[in-house]
DRENGU-604578 format. One line per field, with one value per residue (C-alpha): residue number from 1; x, y, z; residue in one letter. Coordinates in nm, 4 decimals, padded with zeros to 6 digits. Layout:
! residues N
n	c(NUM/...)
u	c(X/...)
v	c(Y/...)
w	c(Z/...)
res	c(a/...)
//
This chain:
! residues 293
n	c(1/2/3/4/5/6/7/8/9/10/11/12/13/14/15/16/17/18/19/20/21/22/23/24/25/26/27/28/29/30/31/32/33/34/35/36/37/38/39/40/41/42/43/44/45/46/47/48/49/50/51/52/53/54/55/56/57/58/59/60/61/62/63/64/65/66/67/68/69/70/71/72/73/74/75/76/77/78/79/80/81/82/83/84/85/86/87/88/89/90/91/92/93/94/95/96/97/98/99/100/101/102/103/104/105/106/107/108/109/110/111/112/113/114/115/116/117/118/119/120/121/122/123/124/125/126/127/128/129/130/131/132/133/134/135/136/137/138/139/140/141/142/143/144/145/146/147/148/149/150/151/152/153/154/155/156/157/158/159/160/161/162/163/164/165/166/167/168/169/170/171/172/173/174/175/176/177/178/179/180/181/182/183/184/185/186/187/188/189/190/191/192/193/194/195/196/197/198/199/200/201/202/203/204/205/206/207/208/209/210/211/212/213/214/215/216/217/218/219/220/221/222/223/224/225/226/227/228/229/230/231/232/233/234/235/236/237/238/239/240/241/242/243/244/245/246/247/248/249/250/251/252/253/254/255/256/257/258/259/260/261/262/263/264/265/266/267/268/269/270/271/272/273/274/275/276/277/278/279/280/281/282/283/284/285/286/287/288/289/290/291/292/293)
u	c(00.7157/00.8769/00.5759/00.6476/00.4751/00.3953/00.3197/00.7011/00.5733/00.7083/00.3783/00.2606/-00.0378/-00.2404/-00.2810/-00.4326/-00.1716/00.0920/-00.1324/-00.2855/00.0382/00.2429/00.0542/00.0327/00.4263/00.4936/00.6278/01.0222/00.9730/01.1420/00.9597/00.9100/01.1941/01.2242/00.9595/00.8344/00.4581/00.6127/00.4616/00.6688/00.5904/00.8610/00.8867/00.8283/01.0332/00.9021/01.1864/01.4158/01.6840/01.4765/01.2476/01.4181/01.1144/00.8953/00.8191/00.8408/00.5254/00.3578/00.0230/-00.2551/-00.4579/-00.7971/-00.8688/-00.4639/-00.2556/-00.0948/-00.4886/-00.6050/-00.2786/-00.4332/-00.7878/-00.6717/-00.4916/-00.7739/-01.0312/-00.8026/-00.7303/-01.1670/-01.2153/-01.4154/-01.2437/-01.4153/-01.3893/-01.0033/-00.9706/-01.1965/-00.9491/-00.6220/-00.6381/-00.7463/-01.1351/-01.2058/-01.1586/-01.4248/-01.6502/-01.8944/-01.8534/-02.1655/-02.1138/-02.1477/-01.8989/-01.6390/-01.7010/-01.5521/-01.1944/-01.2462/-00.9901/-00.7463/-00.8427/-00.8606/-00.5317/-00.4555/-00.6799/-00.4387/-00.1121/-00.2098/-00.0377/-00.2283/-00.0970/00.0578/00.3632/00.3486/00.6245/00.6209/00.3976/00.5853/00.3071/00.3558/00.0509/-00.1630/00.1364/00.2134/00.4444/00.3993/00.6328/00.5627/00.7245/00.6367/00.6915/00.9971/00.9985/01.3384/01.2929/01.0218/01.1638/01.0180/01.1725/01.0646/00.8773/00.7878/00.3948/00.2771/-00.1039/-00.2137/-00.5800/-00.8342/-01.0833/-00.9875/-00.9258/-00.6109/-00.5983/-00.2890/-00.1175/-00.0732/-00.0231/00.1469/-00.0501/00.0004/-00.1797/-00.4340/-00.4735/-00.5984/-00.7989/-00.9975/-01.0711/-01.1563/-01.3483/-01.5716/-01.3484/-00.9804/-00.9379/-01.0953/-00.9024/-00.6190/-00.6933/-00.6706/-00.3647/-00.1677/-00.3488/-00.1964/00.1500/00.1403/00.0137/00.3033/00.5721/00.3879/00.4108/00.8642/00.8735/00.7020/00.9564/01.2395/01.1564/01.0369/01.3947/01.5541/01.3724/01.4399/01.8069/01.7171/01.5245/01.6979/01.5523/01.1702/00.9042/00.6398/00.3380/00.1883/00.1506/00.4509/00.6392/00.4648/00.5292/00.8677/00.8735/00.9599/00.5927/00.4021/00.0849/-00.1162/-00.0581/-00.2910/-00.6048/-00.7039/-00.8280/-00.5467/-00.3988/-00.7337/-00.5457/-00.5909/-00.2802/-00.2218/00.0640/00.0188/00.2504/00.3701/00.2974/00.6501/00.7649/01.0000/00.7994/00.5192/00.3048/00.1330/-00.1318/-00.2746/-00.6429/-00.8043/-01.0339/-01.3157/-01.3230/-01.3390/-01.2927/-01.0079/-00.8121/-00.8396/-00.5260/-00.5471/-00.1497/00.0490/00.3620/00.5088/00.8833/01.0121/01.2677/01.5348/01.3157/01.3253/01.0081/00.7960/00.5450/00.2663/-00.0938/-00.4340/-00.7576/-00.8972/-01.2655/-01.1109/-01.0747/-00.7207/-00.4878/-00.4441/-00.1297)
v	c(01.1381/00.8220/00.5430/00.2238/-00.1211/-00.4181/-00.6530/-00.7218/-00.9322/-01.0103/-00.7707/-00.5011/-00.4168/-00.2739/00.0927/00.1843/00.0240/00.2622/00.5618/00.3638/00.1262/00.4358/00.4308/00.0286/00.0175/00.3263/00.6733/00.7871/01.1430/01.3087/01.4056/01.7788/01.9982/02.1696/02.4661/02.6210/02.5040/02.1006/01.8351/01.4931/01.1746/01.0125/00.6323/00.3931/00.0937/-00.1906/-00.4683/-00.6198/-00.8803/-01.2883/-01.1265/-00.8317/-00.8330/-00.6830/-00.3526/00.0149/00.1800/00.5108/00.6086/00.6802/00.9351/00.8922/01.0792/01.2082/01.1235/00.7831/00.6872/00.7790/00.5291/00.2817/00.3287/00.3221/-00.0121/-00.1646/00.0258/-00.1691/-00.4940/-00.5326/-00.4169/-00.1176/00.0536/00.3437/00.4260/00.3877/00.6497/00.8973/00.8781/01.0501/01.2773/01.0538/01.0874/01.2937/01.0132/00.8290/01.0625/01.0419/00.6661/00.4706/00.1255/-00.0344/00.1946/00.1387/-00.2332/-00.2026/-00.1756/-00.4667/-00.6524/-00.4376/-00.3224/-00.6704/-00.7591/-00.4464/-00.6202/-00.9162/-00.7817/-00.5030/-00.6818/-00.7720/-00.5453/-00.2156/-00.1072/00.2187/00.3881/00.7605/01.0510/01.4192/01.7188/02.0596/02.2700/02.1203/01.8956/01.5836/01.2748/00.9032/00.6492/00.2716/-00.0618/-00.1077/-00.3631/-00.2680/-00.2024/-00.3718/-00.6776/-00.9307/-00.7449/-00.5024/-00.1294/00.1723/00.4215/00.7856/00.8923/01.2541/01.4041/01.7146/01.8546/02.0145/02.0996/01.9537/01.6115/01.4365/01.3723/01.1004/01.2238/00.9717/01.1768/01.5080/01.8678/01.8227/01.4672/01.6367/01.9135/01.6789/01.4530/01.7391/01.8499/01.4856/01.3890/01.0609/00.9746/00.9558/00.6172/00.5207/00.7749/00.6287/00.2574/00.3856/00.5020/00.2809/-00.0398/00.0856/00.1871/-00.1985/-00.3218/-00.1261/-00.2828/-00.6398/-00.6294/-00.5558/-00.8652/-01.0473/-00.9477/-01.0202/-01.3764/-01.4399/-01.3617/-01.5479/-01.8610/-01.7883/-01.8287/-02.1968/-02.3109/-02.2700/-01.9437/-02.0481/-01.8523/-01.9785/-01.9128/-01.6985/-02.0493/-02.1500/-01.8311/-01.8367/-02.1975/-02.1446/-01.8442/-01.5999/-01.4091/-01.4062/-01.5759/-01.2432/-01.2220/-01.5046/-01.3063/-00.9996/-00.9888/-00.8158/-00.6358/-00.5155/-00.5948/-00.9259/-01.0553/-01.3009/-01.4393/-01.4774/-01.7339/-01.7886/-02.1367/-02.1846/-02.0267/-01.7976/-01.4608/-01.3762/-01.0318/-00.9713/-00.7803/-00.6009/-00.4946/-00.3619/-00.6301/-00.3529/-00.0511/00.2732/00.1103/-00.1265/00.0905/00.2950/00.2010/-00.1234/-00.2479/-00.4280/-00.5740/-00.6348/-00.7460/-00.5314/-00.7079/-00.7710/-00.9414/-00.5726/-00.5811/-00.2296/-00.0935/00.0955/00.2077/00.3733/00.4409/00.1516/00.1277/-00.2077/-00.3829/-00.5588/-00.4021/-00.5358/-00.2952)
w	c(00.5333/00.4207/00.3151/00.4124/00.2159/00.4667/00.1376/00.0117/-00.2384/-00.6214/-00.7258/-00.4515/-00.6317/-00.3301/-00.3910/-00.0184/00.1504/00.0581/00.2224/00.5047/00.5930/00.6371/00.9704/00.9914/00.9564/01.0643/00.9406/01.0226/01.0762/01.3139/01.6414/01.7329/01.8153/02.1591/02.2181/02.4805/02.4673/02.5248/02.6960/02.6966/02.8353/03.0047/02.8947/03.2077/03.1241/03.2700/03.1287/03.3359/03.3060/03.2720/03.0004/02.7399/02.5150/02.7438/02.5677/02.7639/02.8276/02.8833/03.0807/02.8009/02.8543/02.7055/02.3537/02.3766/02.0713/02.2245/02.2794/01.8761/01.7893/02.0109/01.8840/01.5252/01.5422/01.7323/01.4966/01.1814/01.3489/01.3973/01.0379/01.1320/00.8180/00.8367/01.2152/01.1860/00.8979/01.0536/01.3068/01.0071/00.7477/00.5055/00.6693/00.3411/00.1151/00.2744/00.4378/00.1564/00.0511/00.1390/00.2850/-00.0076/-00.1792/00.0782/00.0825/-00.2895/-00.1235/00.0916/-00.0330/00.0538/00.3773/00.4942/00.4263/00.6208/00.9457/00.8932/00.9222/01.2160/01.5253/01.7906/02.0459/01.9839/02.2257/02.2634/02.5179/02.3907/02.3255/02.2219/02.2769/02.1159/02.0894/01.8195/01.6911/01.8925/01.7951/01.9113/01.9448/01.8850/01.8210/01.5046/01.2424/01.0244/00.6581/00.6148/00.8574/00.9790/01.3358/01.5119/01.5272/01.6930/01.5004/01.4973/01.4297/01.3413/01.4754/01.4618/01.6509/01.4719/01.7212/02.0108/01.8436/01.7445/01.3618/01.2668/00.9497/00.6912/00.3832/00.3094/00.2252/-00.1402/-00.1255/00.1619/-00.0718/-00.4099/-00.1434/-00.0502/-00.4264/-00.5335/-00.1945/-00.2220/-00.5833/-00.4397/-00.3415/-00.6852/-00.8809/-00.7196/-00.7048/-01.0875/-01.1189/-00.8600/-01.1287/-01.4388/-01.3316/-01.1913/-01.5021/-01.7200/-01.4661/-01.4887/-01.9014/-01.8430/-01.5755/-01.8967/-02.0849/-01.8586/-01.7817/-02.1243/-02.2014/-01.8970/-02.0303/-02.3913/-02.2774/-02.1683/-02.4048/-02.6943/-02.7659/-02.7551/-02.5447/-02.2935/-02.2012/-01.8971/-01.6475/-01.7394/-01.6206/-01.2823/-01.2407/-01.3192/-01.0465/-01.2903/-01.1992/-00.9062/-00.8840/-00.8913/-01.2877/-01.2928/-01.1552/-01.1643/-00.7625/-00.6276/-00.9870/-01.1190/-01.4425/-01.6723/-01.8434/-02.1328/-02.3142/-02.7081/-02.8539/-03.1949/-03.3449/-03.3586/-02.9674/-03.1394/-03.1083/-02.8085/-02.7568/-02.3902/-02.3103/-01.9670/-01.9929/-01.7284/-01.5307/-01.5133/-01.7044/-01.5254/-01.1990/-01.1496/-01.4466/-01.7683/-01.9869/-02.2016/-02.2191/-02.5383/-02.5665/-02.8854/-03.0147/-03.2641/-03.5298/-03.3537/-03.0231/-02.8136/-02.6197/-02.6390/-02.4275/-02.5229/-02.3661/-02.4709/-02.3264/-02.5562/-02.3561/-02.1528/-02.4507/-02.5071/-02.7331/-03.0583/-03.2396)
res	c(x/x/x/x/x/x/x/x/x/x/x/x/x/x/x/x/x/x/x/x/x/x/x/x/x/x/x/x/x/x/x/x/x/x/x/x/x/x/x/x/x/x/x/x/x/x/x/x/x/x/x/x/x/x/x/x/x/x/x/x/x/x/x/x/x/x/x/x/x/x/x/x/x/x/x/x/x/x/x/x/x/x/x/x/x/x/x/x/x/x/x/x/x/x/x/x/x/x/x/x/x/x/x/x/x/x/x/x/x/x/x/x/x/x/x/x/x/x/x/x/x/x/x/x/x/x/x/x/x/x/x/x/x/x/x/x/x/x/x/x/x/x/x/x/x/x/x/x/x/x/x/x/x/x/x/x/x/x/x/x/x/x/x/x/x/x/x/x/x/x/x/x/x/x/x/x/x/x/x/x/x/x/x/x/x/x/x/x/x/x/x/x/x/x/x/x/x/x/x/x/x/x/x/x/x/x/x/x/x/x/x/x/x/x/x/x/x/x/x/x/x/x/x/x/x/x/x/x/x/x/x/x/x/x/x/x/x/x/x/x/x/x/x/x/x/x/x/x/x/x/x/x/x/x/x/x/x/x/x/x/x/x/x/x/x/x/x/x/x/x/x/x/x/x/x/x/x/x/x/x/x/x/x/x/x/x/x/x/x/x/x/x/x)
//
């Protein structure tokens, strides 16, 4: 299954969106092949010549697999976060959150609600036993058009389950329960926070080149649009970042520490230049605490 980001941003730092936008924007998988036990919808188009953006459509069947897209989208579009991913195979994940626990990934889950469109056109529905296969037009990945877009479901007893991550994914969900999303929120944080600490680097050099071979501090990069905005909080990284300048500009270090320990990450971050101004990466559990050497 191909997982598709909504936020093309400078910095996608959201790590839900990955798993629950494969379903916002859409998965290309390829609908069932031709069995015996098939049951396709045929499309109704209802376009005609004065008006092309009228989208085709399909009679939806209440709880059938075109109806838990529907739901879903409406569920994520009125923030009822935890109705819409009962609805996949994510419901693991959050089965055993409390409210308060799942209010933790707010953030992200709202800017989910935002981008949801407000009306989902959905013109086919694929039936195969327990598989089935929706189509929708769907926001692309590539574009700011629409495109249509292939979804996956499967029933376990006698309800359709949307599949938004694979068996291997499923598999680790199920071990980890009530601590996936965190455990990932973890992971997705510090792999962001490495990448963060090179685009340092690279615009430190890029300005280096301009300024007579001085560095700059961490506002000046993102005024400069050499970073995005989100290296100046930690709401949407989870990480903190500073710039440390010499007295002189010629040398800098940068460091990523984790906003809170345990939560929004683990590894503390450090950039240093070696002699000849090579920038090196390096991480440790350091307790949240920036990295000093």
């Amino acid at each position: 299954m191909r997982v598709v980001h909504f936020l093309r941003s400078h910095y996608p730092a959201s790590y839900v969106l990955p798993l629950l936008l494969s379903l916002a924007a859409g998965c290309s998988v390829a609908a069932p092949k031709s069995a015996a036990n098939i049951e396709t919808k045929t499309v109704t188009d209802k376009s005609n010549s004065t008006n092309s953006n009228q989208a085709a459509t399909i009679p939806i069947e209440p709880n059938g697999p075109a109806d838990t897209i529907r739901v879903f989208y409406k569920h994520l579009r009125e923030k009822k976060f935890r109705d819409a991913i009962f609805l996949t195979n994510l419901k693991p994940a959050v089965a055993g959150l409390t409210d308060a626990e799942l209010k933790d990934f707010s953030v992200d889950f709202e800017a989910i609600a935002g981008l949801v469109p407000a009306e989902v056109k959905i013109n086919g529905e694929v039936i195969s036993g327990d598989k089935a296969s929706v189509t929708a037009d769907l926001p692309s990945n590539d574009s700011d058009k629409n495109e249509i877009q292939t979804l996956n479901l499967r029933k376990e007893n006698d309800i359709w389950v949307i599949i938004l991550v694979d068996e291997a994914a499923e598999a680790e969900m199920k071990k980890e329960g009530k601590n996936y999303f965190n455990s990932l929120r973890i992971k997705t944080h510090e792999e962001e926070a490495g990448k963060m600490l090179e685009r340092i680097s690279k615009a430190q050099i890029v300005h280096s080149l301009q300024n007579g071979g001085l560095y700059t501090d961490k506002e000046t990069l993102i005024s400069e649009g050499f970073l995005p905005e989100d290296a100046s909080t930690s709401e949407s990284t989870g990480y903190n970042y500073a710039v440390n300048l010499s007295q002189d500009k010629k040398k800098y270090s940068a460091t990523a520490t984790p906003a809170v320990y345990n939560k929004s990450g683990k590894l503390s971050f450090l950039l240093l230049l070696d002699a000849k101004s090579i920038s090196h990466v390096t991480s440790k559990d350091n307790g949240g605490k920036p990295m000093s050497k």
